[in-house]
C-alpha positions, 0 to 999 in steps of 0.5 A, spaced: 720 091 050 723 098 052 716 102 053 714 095 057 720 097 061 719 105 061 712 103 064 714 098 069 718 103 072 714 109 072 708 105 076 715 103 081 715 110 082 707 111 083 706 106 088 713 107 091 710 115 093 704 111 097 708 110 102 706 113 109 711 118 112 710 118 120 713 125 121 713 127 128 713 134 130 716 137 135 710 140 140 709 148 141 710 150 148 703 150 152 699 158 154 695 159 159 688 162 156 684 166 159 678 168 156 675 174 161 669 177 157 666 180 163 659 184 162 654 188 166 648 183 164 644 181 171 647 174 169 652 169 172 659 172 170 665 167 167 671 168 166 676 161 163 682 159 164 685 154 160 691 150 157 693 152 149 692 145 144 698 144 139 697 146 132 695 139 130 689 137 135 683 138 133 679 134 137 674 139 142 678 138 149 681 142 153 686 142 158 682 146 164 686 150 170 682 148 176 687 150 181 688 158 179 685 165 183 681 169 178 680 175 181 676 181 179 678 188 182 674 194 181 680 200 181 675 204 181 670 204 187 676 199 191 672 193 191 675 186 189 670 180 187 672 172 187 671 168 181 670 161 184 672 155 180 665 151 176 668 146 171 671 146 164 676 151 165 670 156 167 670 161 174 663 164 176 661 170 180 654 169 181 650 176 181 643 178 184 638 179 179 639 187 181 646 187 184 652 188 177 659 188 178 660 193 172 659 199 171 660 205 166 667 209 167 669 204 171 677 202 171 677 195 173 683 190 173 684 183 173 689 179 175 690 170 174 694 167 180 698 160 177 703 157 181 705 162 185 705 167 178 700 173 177 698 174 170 693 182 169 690 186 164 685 192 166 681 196 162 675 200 162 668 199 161 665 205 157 657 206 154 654 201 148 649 205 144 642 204 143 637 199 139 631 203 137 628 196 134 628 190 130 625 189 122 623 182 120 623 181 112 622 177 109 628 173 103 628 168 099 635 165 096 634 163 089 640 160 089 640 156 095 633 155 095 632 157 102 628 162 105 625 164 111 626 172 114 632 176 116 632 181 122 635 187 122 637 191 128 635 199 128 640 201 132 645 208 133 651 210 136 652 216 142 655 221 139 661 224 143 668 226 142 671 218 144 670 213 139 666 207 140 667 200 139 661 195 139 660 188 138 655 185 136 651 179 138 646 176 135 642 169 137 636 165 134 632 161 140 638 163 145 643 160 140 649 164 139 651 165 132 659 164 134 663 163 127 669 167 126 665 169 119 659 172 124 663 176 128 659 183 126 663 189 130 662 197 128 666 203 130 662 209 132 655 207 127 659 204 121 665 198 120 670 203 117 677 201 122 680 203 127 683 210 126 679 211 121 674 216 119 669 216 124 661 216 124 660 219 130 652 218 132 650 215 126 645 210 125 648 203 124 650 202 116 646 198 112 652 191 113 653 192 120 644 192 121 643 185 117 648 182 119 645 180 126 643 175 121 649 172 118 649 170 111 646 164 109 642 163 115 634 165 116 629 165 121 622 162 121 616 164 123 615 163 131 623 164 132 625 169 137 631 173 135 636 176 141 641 181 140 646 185 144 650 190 143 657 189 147 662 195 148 670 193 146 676 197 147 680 200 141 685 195 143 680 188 144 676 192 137 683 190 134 684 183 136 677 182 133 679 184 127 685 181 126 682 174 128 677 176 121 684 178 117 687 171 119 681 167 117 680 171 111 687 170 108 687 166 103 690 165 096 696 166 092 697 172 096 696 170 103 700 174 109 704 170 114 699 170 120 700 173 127 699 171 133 692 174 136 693 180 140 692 180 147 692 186 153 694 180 159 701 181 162 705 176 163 710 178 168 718 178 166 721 170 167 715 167 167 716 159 164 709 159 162 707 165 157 699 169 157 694 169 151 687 171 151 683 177 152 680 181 158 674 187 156 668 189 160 662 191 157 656 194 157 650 191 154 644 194 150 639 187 148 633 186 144 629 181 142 624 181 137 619 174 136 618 173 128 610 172 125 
């Protein structure tokens, strides 16, 4: 009888934990984002003014600011360009298949007007590096069982006495690969961090040439596969770096994550605060169809 009892009020206490605790969190304050990657590709520009989501929301919706002024100053040559508002947070300046609104040594400044509040960044556009070629090779995992082929990307940095920061971009039939794992950068030829010891005009180290495909994926015969070498700041280098320091901080271990670095400047006494990131790039591209 008492180890009838015991279990009769062990099993109480489990099903007493199924209980479902509704635990209402105070929401975040909202930020303004502004995603201003700006490059001198013959292509439409973009730049996104959006509303932060809560911790919590994971659905794919965003607040979009339709009613902003998205201004884009070239300091240097004194001209002033005007994003116009599309959709989806997204402002456009349409160029002319010759005319760039980018251009190398430039100094240029972006300034957000919202609700009578001007958020600014600046930053300078400085050469990409070269693509001599694409390999195409091909791989089988034994693991996985897939197979298919690999592009690498041949490439060098220009040597000089200012480091370069690069990131590289890879597509497969126009589809960018957009994880955070597949975040491929490189600082002068090599992946070493900013500050480190430089590889000033080297061809790009083995893991930064492969990574164009990333891990796990492989292209097939007739694929086309298109890279882009983006120039960065050392500061937007950074940021990248830390976005991939935060998703691989896992473990016993782990860090206390930090806030996403960002050049916008959120002037003194404005309610809504900042965050985000404006670079202007210069870009090399190359494009390789795998037979």
């Amino acid at each position: 009888m008492k180890k009838l009892i015991t279990y009769l009020l062990f099993a109480i206490v489990l099903s007493s934990c199924e209980d479902v605790v509704q635990v209402k969190l105070e929401q975040g304050k909202k930020l303004l984002v502004i995603d201003a990657f700006v490059n001198d590709l013959r292509e439409t520009q973009k730049i996104r003014v959006t509303l932060s989501q809560d911790y919590f929301d994971n659905s794919n919706n965003v607040t979009a600011i339709p009613d902003a002024q998205v201004l884009l100053k070239d300091l240097t040559a004194n001209a002033t360009y005007t994003f116009n508002y599309s959709s989806n947070g997204y402002y456009t300046y349409t160029l002319s298949p010759t005319d760039t609104i980018a251009r190398v040594n430039h100094l240029y400044q972006l300034q957000v007007i919202y609700k009578g509040v001007t958020y600014s960044a600046t930053a300078l556009q400085k050469r990409t590096a070269i693509i001599d070629s694409i390999q195409v090779k091909y791989d089988k995992n034994n693991f996985s069982g897939k197979e298919g082929y690999k592009c690498i990307m041949w490439g060098r940095d220009v040597p000089g006495q200012i480091p370069d920061f690069y990131w590289i971009k890879s597509f497969r039939n126009g589809k960018f690969f957009g994880k955070t794992s597949d975040i491929n950068l490189a600082y002068d030829g090599a992946s070493g961090g900013s500050g480190g010891v430089r590889a000033d005009g080297y061809v790009f180290t083995p893991n930064i040439a492969e990574a164009i495909t990333p891990f796990g994926e492989y292209f097939q015969k007739y694929d086309t596969c298109r890279v882009e070498i983006h120039s960065i700041s050392e500061q937007c280098f950074n940021m990248f770096q830390q976005i991939i320091n935060n998703t691989n901080n896992q473990g016993l271990f782990a860090t206390t994550l930090e806030n996403s670095k960002t050049n916008i400047i959120t002037p003194d006494g404005a309610e809504l605060k900042a965050v985000g990131f404006f670079n202007m790039a210069s870009v090399i591209t190359a494009t390789k169809v795998v037979q």
